[in-house]
C-alpha positions as CSV (number, residue, x, y, z in Angstrom):
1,X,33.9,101.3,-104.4
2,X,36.7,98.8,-105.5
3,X,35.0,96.0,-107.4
4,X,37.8,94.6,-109.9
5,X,40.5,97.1,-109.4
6,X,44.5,95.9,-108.4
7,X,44.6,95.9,-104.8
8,X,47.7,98.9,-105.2
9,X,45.1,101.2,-106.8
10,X,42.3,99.9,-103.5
11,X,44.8,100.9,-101.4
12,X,45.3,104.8,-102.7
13,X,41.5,105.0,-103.2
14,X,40.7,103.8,-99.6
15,X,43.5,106.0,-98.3
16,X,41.8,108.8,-99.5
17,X,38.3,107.8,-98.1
18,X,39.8,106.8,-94.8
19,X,41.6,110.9,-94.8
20,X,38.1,112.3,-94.9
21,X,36.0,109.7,-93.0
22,X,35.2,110.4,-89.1
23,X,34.0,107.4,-87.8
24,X,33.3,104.6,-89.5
25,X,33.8,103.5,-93.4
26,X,32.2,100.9,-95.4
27,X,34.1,99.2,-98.5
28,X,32.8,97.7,-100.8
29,X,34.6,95.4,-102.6
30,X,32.4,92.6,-104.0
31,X,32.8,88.9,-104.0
32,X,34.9,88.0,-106.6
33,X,38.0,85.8,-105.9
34,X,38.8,87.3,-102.7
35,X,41.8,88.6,-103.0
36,X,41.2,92.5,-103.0
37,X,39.1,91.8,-99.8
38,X,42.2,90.4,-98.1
39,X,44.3,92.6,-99.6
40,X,42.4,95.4,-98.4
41,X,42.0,93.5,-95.0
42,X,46.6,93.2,-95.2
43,X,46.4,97.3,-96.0
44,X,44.0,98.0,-92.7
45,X,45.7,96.1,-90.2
46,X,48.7,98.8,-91.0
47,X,47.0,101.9,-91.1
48,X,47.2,104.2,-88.3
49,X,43.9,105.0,-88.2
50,X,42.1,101.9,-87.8
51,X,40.5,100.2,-84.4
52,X,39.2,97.2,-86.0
53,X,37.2,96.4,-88.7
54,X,35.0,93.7,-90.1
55,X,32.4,92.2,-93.1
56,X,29.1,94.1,-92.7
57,X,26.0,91.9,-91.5
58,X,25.0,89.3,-94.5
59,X,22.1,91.9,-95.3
60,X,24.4,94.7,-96.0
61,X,26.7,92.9,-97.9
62,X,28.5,90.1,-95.6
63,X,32.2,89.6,-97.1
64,X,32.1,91.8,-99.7
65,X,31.5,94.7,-97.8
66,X,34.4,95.5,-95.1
67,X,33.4,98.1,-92.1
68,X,36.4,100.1,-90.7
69,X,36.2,101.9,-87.4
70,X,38.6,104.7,-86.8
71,X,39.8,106.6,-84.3
């Protein structure tokens, strides 16, 4: 969903996914360096919406795939 993009341009596009989700959303961000999954990780803790979230079972992606559970 995210792979290589700035984490300001993540943030608006998961915004957005989080408006129309109901339950649960899975983000996929890849690998790479890290630093979009934390930054992600920094923009979730804020949002209003969130319960928790965490990396997806190693099958599915482990940690770079981030599942968000919403109220």
């Amino acid at each position: 969903m995210c792979g290589g993009s700035r984490v300001a341009d993540a943030e608006i596009v998961v915004d957005r996914a989080l408006a129309a989700a109901y339950d649960t959303l899975w983000i996929i961000h890849g690998h790479g360096t890290g630093k979009l999954r934390l930054g992600i990780h920094e923009f979730l803790k804020q949002h209003h919406r969130i319960v928790r979230f965490e990396a997806a079972p190693p099958k599915e992606g482990g940690s770079g795939v981030t599942i968000a559970y919403l109220r």
